[in-house]
C-alpha positions in Angstrom: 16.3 28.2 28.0 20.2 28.3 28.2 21.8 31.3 26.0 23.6 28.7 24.0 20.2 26.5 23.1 18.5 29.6 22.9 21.1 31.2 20.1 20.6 27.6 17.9 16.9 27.6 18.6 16.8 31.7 16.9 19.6 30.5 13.9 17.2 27.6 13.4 14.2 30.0 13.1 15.3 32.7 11.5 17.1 30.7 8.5 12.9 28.8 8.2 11.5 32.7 8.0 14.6 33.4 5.7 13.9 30.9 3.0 10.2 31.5 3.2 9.1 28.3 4.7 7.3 30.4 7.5 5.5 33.2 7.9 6.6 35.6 10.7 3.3 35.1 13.2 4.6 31.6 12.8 8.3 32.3 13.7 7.0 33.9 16.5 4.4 31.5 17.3 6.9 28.9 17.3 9.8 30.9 19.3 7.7 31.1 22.4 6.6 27.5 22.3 10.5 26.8 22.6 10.8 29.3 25.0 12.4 31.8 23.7 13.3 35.2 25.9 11.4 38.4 24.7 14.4 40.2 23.6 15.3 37.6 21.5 11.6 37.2 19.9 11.9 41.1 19.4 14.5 41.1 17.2 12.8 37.9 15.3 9.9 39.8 14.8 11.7 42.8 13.8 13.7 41.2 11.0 13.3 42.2 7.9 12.8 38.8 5.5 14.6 39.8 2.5 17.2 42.8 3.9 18.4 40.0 6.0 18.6 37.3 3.2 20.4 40.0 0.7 22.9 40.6 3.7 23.8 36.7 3.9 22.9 34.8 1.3 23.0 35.9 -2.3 20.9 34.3 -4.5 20.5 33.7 -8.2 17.9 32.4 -9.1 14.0 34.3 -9.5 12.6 36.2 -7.4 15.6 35.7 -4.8 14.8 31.8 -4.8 18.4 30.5 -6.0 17.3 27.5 -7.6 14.2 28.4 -9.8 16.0 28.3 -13.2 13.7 27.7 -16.6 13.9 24.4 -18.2 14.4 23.8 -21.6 12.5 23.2 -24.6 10.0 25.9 -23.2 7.2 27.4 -26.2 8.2 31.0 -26.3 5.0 32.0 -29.2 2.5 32.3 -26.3 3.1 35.8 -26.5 -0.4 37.9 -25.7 -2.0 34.9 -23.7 -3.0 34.9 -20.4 -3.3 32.0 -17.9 -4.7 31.9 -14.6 -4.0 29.2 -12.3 -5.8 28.5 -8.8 -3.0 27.2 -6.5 -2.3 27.6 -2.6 -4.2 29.8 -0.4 -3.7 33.2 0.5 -1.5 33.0 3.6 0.1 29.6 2.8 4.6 30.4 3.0 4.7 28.6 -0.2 3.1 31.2 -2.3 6.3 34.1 -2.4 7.5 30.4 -4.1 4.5 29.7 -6.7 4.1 33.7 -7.6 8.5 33.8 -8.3 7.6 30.0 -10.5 5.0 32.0 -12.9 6.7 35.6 -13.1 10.1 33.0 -14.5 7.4 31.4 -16.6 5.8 34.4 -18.2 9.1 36.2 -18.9 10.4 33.1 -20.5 7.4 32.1 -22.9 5.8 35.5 -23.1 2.2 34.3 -22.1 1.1 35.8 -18.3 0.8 34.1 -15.9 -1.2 34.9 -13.4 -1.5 33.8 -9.8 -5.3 33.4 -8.0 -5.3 31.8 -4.0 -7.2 29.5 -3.3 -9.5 28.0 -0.9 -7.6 27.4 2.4 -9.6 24.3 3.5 -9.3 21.3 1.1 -13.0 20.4 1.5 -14.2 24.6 0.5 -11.8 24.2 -2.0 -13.6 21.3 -3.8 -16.9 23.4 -3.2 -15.3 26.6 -4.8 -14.4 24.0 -7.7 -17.2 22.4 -8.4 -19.3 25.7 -8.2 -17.1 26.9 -10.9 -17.3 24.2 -13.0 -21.3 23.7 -13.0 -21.6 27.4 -14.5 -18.1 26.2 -16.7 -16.9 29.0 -16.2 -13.4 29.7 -18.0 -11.9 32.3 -15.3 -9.5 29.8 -14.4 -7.1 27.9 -17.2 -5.0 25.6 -14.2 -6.2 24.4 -10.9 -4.2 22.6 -8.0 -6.2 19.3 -7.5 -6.0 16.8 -4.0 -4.9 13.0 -5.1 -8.2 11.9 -4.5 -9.7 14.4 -6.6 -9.2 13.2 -10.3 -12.6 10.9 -10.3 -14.4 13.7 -9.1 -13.3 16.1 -11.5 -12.5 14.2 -14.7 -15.2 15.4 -16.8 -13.8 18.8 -15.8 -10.2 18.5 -17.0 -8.8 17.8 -20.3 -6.6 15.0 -21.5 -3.0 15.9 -20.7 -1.6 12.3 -22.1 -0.9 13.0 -25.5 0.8 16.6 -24.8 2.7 15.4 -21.9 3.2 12.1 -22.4 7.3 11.9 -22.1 6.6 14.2 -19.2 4.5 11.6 -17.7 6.6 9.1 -17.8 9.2 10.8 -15.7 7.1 10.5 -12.8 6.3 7.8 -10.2 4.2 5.1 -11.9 1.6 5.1 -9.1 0.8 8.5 -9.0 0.1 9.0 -12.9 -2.4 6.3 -12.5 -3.7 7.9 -9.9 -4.5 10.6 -12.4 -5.6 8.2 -14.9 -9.4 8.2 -15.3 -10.9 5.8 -18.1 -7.7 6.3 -19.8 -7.6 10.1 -19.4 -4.7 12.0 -17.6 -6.7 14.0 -15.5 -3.8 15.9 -13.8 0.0 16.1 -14.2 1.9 14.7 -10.2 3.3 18.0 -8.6 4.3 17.0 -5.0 3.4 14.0 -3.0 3.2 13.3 0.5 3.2 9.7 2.0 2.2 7.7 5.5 5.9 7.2 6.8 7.2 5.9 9.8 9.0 8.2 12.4 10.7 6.8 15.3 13.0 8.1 18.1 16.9 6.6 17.4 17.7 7.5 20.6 15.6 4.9 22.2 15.6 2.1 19.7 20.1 2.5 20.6 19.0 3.0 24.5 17.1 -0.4 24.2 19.8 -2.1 21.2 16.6 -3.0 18.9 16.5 -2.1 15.2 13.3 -0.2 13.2 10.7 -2.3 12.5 9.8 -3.9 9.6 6.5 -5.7 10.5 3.8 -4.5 12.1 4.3 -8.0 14.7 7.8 -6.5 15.3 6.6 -2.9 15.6 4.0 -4.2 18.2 7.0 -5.9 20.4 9.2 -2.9 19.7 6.9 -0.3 21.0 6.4 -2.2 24.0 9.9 -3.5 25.2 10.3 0.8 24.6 7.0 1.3 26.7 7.8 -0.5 29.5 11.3 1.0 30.2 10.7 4.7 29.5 7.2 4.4 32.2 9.3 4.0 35.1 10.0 7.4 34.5 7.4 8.8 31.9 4.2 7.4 33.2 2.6 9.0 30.2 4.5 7.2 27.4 3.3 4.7 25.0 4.9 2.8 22.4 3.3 3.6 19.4 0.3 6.7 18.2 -1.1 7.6 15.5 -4.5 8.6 13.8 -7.8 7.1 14.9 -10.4 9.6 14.7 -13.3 9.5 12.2 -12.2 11.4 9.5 -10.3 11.6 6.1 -7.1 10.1 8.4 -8.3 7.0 9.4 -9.1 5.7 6.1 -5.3 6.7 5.1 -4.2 4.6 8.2 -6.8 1.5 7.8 -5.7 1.3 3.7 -2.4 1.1 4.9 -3.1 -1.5 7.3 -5.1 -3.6 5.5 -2.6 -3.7 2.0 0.4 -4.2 3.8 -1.6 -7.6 5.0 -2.4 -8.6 1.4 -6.3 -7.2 2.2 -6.7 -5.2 -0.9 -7.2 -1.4 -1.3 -10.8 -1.2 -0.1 -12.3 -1.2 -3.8 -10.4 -2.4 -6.8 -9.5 -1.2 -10.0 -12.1 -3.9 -11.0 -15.1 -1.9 -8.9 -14.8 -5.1 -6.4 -15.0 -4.1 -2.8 -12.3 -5.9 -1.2 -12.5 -5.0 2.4 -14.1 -8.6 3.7 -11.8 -10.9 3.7 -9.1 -12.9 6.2 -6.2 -10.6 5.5 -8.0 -7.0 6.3 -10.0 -8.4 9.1 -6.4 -9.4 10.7 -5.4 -5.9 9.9 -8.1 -4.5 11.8 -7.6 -7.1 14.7 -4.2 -6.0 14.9 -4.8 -2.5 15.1 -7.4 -2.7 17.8 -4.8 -4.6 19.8 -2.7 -1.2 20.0 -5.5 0.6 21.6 -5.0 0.4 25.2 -1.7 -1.1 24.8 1.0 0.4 23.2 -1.1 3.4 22.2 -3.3 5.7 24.4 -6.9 4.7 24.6 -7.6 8.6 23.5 -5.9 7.3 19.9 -9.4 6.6 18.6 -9.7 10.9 18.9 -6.7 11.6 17.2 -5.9 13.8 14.1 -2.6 14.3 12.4 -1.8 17.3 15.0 -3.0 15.0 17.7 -0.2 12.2 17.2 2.5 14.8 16.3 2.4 16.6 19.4 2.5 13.5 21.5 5.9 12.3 19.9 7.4 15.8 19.6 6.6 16.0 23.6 8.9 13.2 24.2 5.9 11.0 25.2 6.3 8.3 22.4 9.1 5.5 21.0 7.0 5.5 17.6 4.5 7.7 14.8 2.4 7.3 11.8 2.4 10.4 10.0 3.1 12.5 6.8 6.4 14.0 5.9 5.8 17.4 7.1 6.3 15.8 10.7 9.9 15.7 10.1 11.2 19.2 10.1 8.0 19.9 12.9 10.2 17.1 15.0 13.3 18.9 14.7 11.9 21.9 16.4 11.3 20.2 20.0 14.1 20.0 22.1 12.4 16.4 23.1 13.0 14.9 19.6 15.5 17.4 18.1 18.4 14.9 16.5 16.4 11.8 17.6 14.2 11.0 14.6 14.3 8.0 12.0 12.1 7.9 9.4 11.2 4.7 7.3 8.9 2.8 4.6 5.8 2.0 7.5 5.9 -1.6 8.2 4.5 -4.9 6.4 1.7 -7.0 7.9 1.6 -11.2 7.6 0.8 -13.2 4.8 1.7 -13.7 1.4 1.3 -10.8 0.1 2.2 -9.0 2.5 4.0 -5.6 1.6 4.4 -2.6 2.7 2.3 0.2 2.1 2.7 4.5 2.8 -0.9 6.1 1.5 -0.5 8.5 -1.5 -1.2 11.8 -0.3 -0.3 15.0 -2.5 -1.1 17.5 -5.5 -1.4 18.0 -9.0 -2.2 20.3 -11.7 -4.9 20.1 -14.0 -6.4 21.7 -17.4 -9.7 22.9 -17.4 -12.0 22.1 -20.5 -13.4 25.2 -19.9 -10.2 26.8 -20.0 -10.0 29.8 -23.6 -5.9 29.4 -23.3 -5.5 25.6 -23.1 -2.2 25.5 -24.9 -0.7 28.1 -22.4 -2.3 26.2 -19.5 -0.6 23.0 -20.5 3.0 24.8 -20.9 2.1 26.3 -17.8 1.9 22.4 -15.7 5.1 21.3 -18.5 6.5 23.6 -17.1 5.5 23.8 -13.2 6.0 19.8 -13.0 9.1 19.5 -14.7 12.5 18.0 -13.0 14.2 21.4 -12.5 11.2 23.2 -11.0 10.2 20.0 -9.1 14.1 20.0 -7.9 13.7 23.7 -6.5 10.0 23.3 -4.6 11.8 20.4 -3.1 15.0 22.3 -2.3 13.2 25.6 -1.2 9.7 24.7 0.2 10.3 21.0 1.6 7.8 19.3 -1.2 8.4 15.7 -2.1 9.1 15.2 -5.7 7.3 13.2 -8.0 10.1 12.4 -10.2 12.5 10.0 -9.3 15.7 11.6 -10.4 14.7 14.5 -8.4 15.6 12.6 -5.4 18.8 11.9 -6.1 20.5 15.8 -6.9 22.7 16.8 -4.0 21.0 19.8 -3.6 17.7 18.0 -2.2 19.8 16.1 0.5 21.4 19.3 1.2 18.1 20.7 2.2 16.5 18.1 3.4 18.5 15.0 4.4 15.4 12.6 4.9 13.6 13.3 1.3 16.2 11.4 -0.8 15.6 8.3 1.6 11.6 8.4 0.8 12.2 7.7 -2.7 11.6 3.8 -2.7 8.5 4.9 -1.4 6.6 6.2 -3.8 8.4 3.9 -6.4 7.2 0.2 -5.0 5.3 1.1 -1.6 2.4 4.0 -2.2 -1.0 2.9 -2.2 -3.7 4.8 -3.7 -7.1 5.5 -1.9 -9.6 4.2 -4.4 -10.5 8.0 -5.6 -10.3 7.1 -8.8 -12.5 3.6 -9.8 -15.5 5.6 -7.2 -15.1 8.9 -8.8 -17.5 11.5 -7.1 -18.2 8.7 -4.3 -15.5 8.3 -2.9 -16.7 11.2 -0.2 -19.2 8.5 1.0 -17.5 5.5 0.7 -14.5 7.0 2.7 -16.7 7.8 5.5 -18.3 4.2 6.1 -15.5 2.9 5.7 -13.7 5.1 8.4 -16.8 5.1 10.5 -17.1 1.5 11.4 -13.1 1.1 11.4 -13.3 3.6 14.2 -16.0 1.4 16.0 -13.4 -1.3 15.5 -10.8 0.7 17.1 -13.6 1.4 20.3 -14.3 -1.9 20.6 -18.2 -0.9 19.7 -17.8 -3.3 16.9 -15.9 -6.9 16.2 -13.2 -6.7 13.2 -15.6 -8.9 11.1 -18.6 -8.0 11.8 -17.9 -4.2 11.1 -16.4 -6.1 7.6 -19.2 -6.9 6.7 -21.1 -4.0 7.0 -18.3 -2.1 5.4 -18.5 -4.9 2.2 -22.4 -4.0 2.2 -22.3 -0.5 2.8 -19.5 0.3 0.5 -21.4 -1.9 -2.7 -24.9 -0.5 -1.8 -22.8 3.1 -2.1 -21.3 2.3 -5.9 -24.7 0.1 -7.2 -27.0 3.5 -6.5 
């Protein structure tokens, strides 16, 4: 690496360690990935986080993060309770974050707040849950829940929608009926995360073509890119994203078949909507990538998968979540090159486009002995100004529109104000909610025969079908 690259490449990674948005295995990790000389990595790993940050950067807000200020209106009688919330793992960088957020809280109401890690993996996380609440156990007042948990734990939770009801409404529409179970707010929107579309600028200028709004134009796009950059890059493809069967490809599939007008797999209703013309040509579609303008290996990947064939240089376009931004920006391949956008619409009438709801929230357990502490505690956690410094600070997407549009967040993170019309017309929910505690199942035969689709082990409507029949056989038992 040449002593100038390599001088940016340290800045880059020291000011991530800096601001807490890495852990220093990780800066290391990272800084022989790029390349990095030994000296150089020495002195990262010898830097001390906050000496360093005092030297530079003041800061004035808590617990050296300059924009966790208190909002107002905050109860200050909570004086003598305690409330324990269950919220990122152990090693995750955005604790230093969420412990700071609930020391401000406690010395500004006077209840305690206390901080418990939780499970790293989202699926021990549930099992942690659900042990807990089958012996209801009260340990916990507050627990971070996934997007597609609030069916599953509904019965669990108490009713925020009365106590936080102009709250509420300050968030995206979408994602508070996400929360919405039988007419209960389940949980109060933290952070989201959405299915975007990433694509190299360099290339689309290269070959004078625009981003894609369609899925048809994506398809010609990718390939006019394809066939250019082979000559040289025998390994490129057009387009990748996530195939494999997991959690993933049902996130991909919803988004395929809404933006074609095919419904969101099971309605609102209880009707199973995944047999009809406009999903069918959704799945046709995708199959026609594999092979094509994507790898055949596609059908294997994960998130991690996809990301590290576009941040190798070896692809014009990516489905992924926002994360894959600022993970884009760290590969001298794709460093200054990246677009993001709104993925694109399929055909039809109702044809739309669509970005899969991803994302946390904060709920209230019914078992919970300091319930009125536990709801300031999420009042206060989800507000706008705490909201505004998770976004400026840790990289979270907001769930409040106005949050988007402070200067501070473009500051930070140029691409997050651009996602806002997003989450306010294009994010789709995965039907968590109408098929409560089934949605496991009915994610996995959905995924497993769109995956067969993808392999060519099944047609588009025959696997249909057996998705229509699998998927009602699931919610009649």
């Amino acid at each position: 690496m040449q002593a100038k690259d390599e001088t940016k490449a340290v800045g880059r990674l020291m000011s991530e360690y800096m601001r807490g948005r890495i852990s220093r295995r990780e800066m290391v990790r990272r800084g022989v990935a790029l390349g990095i000389s030994s000296s150089a990595l020495a002195m990262l790993a010898g830097s001390p986080r906050r000496a360093f940050a005092q030297d530079s950067t003041p800061t004035a807000g808590a617990g050296g993060f300059r924009t966790l200020v208190a909002p107002a209106g905050l109860r200050t009688d909570l004086q003598g309770q305690t409330v324990r919330a269950m919220l990122t793992d152990p090693s995750n960088p955005d604790r230093a974050w969420q412990e700071a957020a609930l020391a401000l809280f406690s010395q500004t109401t006077g209840a305690t707040a206390e901080f418990v890690a939780g499970e790293t993996s989202a699926t021990d996380r549930l099992a942690a849950y659900n042990q807990q609440f089958a012996g209801q156990s009260g340990d916990i007042d507050v627990y971070q829940i996934d997007v597609i948990w609030p069916g599953i734990l509904a019965e669990h939770a108490i009713d925020l929608k009365e106590s936080l009801s102009d709250l509420a409404g300050q968030h995206f529409e979408a994602i508070v009926a996400n929360n919405t179970v039988d007419e209960k707010l389940v949980g109060m929107p933290w952070y989201t995360d959405a299915g975007l579309l990433f694509y190299r600028t360099d290339l689309l200028e290269k070959y004078s073509l625009q981003p894609p709004t369609t899925w048809d134009e994506l398809t010609t796009t990718a390939q006019t890119i394809q066939d250019g950059e082979r000559a040289a890059n025998p390994d490129f493809y057009g387009f990748v994203f996530q195939g494999n069967v997991y959690e993933g490809l049902t996130c991909n599939g919803l988004e395929w078949q809404y933006s074609y007008g095919g419904g969101t797999i099971v309605e609102p209703d209880g009707t199973v909507s995944v047999n009809n013309e406009q999903a069918i040509a959704s799945f046709e579609r995708a199959k026609s990538w594999v092979g094509t303008i994507a790898p055949q290996g596609v059908t294997t990947y994960q998130e991690p998968d996809s990301l590290n064939v576009f941040t190798a240089g070896n692809a014009a376009f990516l489905r992924n979540w926002p994360y894959a931004y600022a993970t884009s920006q760290e590969s001298a391949a794709t460093e200054g090159k990246v677009g993001v956008s709104p993925l694109p619409k399929g055909n039809g009438p109702d044809a739309r486009h669509a970005d899969t709801l991803g994302g946390w929230q904060l709920m209230v357990s019914q078992y919970s002995q300091n319930q009125e502490a536990g709801i300031e505690l999420v009042k206060f956690l989800c507000s706008p100004e705490l909201q505004l410094s998770f976004a400026v600070e840790r990289s979270h997407l907001p769930t409040i529109a106005s949050v988007y549009d402070a200067p501070e967040v473009a500051e930070a993170s140029e691409f997050i104000p651009r996602l806002k019309e997003v989450f306010q017309g294009g994010a789709v929910a995965r039907p968590s909610s109408v098929t409560g505690e089934l949605y496991n199942e009915v994610s996995i035969a959905y995924h497993t025969l769109l995956n067969q689709v993808l392999t060519g082990q099944k047609d588009a409507a025959g696997a249909a079908q057996e998705m229509e029949d699998q998927i009602s056989s699931i919610i009649e038992e």
